[in-house]
TORRO-485653 format. One record per atom (N, C-alpha, C): residue in one letter; atom name; x, y, z. Coordinates in pm, whole numbers, padded with zeros to 5 digits. Example, Ala and Ser with C-alpha at 12.3 -4.5 7.8 and 13.67 -1.06 7.14 Angstrom:
TORRO-485653
("a" "N" (01319 -00569 00780))
("a" "CA" (01230 -00450 00780))
("a" "C" (01320 -00330 00780))
("s" "N" (01285 -00225 00708))
("s" "CA" (01367 -00106 00714))
("s" "C" (01290 00003 00787))
END
This chain:
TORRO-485653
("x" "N" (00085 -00118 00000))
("x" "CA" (00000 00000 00000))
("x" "C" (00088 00124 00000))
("x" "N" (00071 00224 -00072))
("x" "CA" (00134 00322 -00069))
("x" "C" (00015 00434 00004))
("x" "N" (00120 00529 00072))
("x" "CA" (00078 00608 00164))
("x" "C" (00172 00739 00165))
("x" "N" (00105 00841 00116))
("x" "CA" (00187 00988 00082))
("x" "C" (00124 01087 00196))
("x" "N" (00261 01144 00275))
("x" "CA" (00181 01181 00410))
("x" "C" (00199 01348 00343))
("x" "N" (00105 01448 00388))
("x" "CA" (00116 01571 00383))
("x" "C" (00120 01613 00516))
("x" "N" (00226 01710 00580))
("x" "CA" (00240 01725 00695))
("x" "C" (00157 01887 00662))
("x" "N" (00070 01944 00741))
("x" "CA" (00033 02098 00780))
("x" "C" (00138 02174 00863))
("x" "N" (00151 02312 00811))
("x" "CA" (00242 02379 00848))
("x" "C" (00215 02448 00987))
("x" "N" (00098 02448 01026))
("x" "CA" (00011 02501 01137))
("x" "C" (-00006 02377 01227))
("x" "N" (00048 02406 01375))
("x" "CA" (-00015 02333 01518))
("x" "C" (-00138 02358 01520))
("x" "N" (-00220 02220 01532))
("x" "CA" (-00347 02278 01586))
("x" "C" (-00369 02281 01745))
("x" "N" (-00477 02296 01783))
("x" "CA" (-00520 02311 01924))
("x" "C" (-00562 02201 01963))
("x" "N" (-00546 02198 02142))
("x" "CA" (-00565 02099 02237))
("x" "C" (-00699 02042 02173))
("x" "N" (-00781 01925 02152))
("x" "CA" (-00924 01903 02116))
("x" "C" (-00983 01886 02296))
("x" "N" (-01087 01826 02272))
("x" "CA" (-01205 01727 02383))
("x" "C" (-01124 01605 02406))
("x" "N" (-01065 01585 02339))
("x" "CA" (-00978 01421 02396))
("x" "C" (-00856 01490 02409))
("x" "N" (-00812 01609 02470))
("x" "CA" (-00665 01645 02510))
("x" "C" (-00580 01619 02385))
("x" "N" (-00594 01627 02277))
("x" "CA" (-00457 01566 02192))
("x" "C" (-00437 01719 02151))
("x" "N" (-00306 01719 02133))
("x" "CA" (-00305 01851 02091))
("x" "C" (-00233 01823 01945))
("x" "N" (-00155 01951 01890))
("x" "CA" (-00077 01930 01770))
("x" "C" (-00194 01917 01612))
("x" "N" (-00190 01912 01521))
("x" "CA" (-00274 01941 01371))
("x" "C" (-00358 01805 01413))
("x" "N" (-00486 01811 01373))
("x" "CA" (-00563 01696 01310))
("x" "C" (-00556 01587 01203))
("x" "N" (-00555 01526 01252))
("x" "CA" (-00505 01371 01157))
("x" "C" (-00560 01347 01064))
("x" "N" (-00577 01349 00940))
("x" "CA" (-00667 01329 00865))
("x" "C" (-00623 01201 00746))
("x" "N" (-00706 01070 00766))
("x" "CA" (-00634 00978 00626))
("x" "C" (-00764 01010 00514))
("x" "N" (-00728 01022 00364))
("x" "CA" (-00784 01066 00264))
("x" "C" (-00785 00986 00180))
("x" "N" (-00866 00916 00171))
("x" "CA" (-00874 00733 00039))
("x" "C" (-00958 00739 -00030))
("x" "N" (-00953 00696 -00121))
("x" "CA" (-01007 00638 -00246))
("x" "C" (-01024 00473 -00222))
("x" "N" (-01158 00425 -00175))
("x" "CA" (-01162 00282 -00155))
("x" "C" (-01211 00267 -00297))
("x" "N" (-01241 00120 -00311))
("x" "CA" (-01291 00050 -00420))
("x" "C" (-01204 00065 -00570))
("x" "N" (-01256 00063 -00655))
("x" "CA" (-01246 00039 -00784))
("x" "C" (-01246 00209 -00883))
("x" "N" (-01301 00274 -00808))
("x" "CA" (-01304 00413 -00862))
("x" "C" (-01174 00455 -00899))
("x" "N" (-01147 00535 -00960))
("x" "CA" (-00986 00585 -01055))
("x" "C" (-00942 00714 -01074))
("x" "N" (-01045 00763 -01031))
("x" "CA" (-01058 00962 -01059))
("x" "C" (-01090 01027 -00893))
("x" "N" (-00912 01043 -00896))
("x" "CA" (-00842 01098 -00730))
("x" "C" (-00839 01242 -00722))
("x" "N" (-00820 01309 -00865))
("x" "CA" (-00821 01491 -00847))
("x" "C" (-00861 01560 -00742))
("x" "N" (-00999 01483 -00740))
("x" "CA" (-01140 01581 -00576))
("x" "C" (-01059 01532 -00450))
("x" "N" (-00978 01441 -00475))
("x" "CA" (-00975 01372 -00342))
("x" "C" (-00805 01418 -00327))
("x" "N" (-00735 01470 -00412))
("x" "CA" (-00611 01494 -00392))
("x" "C" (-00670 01676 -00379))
("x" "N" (-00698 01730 -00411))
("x" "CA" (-00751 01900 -00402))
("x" "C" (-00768 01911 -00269))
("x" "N" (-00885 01819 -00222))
("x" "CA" (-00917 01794 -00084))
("x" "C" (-00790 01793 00035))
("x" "N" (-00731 01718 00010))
("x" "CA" (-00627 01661 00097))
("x" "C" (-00517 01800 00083))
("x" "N" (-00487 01839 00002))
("x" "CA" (-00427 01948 -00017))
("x" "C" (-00475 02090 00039))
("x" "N" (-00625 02101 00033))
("x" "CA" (-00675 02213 00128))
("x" "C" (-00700 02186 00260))
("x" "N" (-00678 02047 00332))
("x" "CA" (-00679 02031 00469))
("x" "C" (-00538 02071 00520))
("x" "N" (-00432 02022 00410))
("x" "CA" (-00293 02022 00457))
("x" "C" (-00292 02179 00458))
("x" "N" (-00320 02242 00342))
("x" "CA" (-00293 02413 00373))
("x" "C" (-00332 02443 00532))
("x" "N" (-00456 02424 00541))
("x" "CA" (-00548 02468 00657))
("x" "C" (-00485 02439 00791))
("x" "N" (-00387 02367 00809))
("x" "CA" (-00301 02339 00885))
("x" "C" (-00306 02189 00949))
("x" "N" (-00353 02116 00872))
("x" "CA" (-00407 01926 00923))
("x" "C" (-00313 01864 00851))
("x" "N" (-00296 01793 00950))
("x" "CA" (-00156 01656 00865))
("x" "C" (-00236 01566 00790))
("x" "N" (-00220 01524 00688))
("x" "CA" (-00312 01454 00551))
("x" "C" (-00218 01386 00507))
("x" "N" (-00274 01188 00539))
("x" "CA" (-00256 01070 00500))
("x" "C" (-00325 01078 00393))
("x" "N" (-00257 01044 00268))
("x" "CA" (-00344 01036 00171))
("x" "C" (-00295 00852 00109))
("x" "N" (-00399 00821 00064))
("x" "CA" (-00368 00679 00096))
("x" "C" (-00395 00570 -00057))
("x" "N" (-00362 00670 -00175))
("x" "CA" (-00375 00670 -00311))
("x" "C" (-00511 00575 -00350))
("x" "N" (-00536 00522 -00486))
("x" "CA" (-00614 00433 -00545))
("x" "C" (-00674 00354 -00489))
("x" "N" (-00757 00237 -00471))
("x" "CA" (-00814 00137 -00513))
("x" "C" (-00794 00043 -00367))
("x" "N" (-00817 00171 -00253))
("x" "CA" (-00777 00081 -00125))
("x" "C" (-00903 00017 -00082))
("x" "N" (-00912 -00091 -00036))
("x" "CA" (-00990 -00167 00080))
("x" "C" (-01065 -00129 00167))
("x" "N" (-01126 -00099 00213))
("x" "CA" (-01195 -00073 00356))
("x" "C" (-01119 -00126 00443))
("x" "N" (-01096 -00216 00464))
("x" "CA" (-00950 -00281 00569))
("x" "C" (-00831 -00238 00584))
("x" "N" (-00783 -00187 00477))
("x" "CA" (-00652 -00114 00406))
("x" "C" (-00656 00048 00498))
("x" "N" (-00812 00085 00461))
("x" "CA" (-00810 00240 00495))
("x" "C" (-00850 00247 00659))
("x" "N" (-00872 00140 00703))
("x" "CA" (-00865 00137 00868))
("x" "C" (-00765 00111 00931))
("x" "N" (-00757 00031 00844))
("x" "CA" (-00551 00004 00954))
("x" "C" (-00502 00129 00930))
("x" "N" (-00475 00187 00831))
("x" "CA" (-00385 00326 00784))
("x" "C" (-00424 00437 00928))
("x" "N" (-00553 00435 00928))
("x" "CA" (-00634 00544 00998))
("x" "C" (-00612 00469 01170))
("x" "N" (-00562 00356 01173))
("x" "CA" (-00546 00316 01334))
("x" "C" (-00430 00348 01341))
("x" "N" (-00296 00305 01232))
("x" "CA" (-00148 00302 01239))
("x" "C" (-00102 00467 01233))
("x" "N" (-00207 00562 01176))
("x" "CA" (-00127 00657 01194))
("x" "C" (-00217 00733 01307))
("x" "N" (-00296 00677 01393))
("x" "CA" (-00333 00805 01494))
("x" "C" (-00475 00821 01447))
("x" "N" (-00511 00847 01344))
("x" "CA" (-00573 00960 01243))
("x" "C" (-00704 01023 01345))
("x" "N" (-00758 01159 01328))
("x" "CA" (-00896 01157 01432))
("x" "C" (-01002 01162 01293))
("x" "N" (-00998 01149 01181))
("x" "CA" (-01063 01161 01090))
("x" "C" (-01055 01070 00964))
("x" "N" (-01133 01026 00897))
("x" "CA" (-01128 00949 00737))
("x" "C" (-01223 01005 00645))
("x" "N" (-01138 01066 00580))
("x" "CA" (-01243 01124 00442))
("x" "C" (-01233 01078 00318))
("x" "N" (-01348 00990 00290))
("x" "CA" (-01389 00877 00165))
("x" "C" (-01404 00966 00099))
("x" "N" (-01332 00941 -00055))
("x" "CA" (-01422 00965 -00154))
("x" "C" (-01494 00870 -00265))
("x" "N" (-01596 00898 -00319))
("x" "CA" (-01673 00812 -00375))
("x" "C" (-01704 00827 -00489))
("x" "N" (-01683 00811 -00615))
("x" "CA" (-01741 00807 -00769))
("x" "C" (-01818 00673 -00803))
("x" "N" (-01795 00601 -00728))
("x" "CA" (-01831 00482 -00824))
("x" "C" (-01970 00470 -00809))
("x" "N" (-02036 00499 -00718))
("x" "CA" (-02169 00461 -00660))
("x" "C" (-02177 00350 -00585))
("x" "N" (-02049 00315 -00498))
("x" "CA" (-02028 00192 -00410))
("x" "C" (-02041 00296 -00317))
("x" "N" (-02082 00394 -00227))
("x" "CA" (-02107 00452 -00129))
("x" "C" (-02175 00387 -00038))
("x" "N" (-02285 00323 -00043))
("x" "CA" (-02389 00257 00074))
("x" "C" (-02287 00166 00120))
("x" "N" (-02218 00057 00044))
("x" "CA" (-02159 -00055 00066))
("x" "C" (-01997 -00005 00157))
("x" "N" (-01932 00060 00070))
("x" "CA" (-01787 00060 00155))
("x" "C" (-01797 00209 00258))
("x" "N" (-01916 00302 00277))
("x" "CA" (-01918 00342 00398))
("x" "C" (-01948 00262 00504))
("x" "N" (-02083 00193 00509))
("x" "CA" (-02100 00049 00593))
("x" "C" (-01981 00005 00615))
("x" "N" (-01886 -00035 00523))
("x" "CA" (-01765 -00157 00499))
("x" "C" (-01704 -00060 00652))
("x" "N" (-01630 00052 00659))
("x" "CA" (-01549 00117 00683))
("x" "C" (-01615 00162 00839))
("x" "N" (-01698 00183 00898))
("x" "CA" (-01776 00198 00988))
("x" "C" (-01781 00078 01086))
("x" "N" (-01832 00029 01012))
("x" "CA" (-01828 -00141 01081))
("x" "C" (-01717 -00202 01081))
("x" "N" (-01604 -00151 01031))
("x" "CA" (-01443 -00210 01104))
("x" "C" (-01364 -00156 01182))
("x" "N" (-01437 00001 01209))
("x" "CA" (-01403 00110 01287))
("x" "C" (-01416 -00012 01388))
("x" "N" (-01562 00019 01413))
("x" "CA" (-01638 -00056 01576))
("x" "C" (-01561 -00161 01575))
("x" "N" (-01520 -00250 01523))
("x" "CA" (-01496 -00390 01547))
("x" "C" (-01346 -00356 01592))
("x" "N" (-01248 -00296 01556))
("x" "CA" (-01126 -00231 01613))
("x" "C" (-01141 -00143 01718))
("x" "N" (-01249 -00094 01786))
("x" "CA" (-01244 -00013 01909))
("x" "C" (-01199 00118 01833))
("x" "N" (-01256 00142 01744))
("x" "CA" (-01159 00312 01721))
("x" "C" (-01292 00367 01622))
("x" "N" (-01418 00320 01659))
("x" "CA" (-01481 00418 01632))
("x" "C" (-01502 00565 01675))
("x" "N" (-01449 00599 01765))
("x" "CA" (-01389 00744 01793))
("x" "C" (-01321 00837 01653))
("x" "N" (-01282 00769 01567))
("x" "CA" (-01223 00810 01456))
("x" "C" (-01365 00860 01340))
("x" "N" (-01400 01005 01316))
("x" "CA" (-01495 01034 01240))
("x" "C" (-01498 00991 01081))
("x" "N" (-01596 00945 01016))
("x" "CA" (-01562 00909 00852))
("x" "C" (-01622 00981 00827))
("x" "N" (-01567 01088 00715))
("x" "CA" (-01656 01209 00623))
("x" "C" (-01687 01174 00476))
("x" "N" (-01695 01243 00368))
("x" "CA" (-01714 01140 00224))
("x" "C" (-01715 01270 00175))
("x" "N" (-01741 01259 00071))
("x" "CA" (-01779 01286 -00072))
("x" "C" (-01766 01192 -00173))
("x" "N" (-01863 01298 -00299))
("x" "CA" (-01849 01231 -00450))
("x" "C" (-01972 01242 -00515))
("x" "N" (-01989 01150 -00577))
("x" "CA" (-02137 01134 -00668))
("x" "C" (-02256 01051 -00543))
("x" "N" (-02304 01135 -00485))
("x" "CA" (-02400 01055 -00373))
("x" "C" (-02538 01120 -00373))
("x" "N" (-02625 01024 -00422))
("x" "CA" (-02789 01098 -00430))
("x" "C" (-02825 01158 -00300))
("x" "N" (-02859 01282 -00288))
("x" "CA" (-02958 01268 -00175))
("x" "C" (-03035 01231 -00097))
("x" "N" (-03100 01120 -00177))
("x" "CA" (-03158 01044 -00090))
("x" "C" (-03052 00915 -00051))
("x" "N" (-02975 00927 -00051))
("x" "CA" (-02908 00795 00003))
("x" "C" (-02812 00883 00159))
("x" "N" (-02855 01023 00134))
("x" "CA" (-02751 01073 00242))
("x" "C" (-02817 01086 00400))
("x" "N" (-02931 01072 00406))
("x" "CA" (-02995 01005 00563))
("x" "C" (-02957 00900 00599))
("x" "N" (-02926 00763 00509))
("x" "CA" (-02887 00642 00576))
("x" "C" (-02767 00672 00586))
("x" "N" (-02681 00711 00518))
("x" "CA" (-02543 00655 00541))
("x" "C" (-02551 00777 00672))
("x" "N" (-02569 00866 00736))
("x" "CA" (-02558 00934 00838))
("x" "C" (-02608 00870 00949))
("x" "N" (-02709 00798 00949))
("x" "CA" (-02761 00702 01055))
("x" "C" (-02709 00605 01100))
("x" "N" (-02593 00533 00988))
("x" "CA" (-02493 00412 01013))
("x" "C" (-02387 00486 01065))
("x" "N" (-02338 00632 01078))
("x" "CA" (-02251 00618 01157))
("x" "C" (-02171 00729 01052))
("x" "N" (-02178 00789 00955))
("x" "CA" (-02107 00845 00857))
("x" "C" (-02182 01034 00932))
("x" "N" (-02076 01098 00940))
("x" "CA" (-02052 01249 01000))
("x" "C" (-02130 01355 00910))
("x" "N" (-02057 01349 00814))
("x" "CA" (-02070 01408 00722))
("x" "C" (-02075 01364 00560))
("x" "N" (-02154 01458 00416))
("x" "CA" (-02149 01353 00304))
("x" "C" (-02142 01531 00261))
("x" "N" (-02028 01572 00168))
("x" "CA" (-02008 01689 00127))
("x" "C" (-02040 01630 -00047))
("x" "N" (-02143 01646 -00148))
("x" "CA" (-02146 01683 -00260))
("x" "C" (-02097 01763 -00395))
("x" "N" (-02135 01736 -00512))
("x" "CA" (-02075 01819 -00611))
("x" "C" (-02096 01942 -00576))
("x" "N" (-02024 02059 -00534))
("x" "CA" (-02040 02200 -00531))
("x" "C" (-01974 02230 -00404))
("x" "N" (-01955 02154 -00303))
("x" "CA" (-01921 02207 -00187))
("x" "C" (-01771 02240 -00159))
("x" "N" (-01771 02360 -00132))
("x" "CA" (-01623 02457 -00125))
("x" "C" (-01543 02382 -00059))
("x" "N" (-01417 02403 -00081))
("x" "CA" (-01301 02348 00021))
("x" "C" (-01286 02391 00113))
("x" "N" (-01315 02539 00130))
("x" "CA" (-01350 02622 00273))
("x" "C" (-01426 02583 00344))
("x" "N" (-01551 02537 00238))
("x" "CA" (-01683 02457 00377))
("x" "C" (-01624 02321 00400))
("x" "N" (-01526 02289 00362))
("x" "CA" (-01514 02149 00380))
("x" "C" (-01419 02120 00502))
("x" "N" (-01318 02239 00529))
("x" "CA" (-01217 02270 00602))
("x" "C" (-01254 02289 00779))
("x" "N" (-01369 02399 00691))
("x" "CA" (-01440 02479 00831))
("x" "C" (-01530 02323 00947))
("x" "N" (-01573 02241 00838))
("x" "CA" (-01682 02146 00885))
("x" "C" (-01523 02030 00975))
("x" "N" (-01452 02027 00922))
("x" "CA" (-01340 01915 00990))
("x" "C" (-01281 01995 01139))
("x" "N" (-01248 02115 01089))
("x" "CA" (-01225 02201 01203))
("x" "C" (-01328 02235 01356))
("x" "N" (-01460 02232 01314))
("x" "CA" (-01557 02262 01406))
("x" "C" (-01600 02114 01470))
("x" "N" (-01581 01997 01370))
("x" "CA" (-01635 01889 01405))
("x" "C" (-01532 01772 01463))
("x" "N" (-01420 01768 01355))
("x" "CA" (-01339 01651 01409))
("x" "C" (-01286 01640 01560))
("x" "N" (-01219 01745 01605))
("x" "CA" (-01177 01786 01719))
("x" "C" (-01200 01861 01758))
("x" "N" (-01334 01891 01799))
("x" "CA" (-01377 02009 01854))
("x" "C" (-01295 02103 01999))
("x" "N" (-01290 02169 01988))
("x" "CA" (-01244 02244 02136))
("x" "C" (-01292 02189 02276))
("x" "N" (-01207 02132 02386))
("x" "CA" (-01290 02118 02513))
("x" "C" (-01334 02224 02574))
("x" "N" (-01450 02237 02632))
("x" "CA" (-01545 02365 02705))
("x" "C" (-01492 02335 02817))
END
């Protein structure tokens, strides 16, 4: 498996679970899908934003992208999806969280995902599902406010 780390140039802040230092973020392409651009842009505007970004190339596993996301720390996994395997390898990826004890680790997505398919996959356990149009700024702002939120 190849694994291209982007380190952020920015410390982030202490979270709710005390960790301090940038937010972890692994960035995969599971399944069979082939078209990484959204998902390399992505990973590249978290790394600006100041988040360390595992990016975890092509055609990984659901198994593949959990170990990555246990072995490096990660507090976040952001799927992307073209193929229309979304119902199946978010499930896949969720349900190996739990079974490893590290569902604490948030899964976000994008890609080609109907609307109506974006209530279930949020009910199984999926954070967030960002669509065709949504800014890298909103995408930044939503990891920032959500992944590690600030302790009160």
């Amino acid at each position: 498996m190849s694994v291209a780390r982007q380190d952020g140039a920015q410390a982030g802040t202490p979270g709710a679970a005390g960790r301090s230092g940038p937010i972890r973020v692994v960035v995969a392409k599971p399944g069979l899908d082939g078209h990484d651009r959204g998902a390399k842009v992505i990973a590249r505007a978290l790394r600006d934003a100041g988040m360390e970004v595992i990016y975890t190339g092509l055609h990984q596993t659901p198994e593949q992208i959990v170990d990555t996301a246990i072995q490096e720390d990660a507090d976040a996994i952001g799927l992307s999806i073209l193929s229309g395997a979304h119902n199946t390898l978010f499930a896949k990826v969720i349900a190996l969280l739990a079974e490893r004890d590290a569902a604490d680790i948030k899964v976000f997505g994008g890609g080609i995902i109907p609307e109506a398919d974006i209530p279930p996959l949020k009910a199984q356990g999926v954070a967030e599902i960002f669509t065709p149009g949504a800014t890298t700024a909103s995408i930044v702002e939503w990891v920032n406010a959500n992944v590690r939120p600030l302790a009160v």
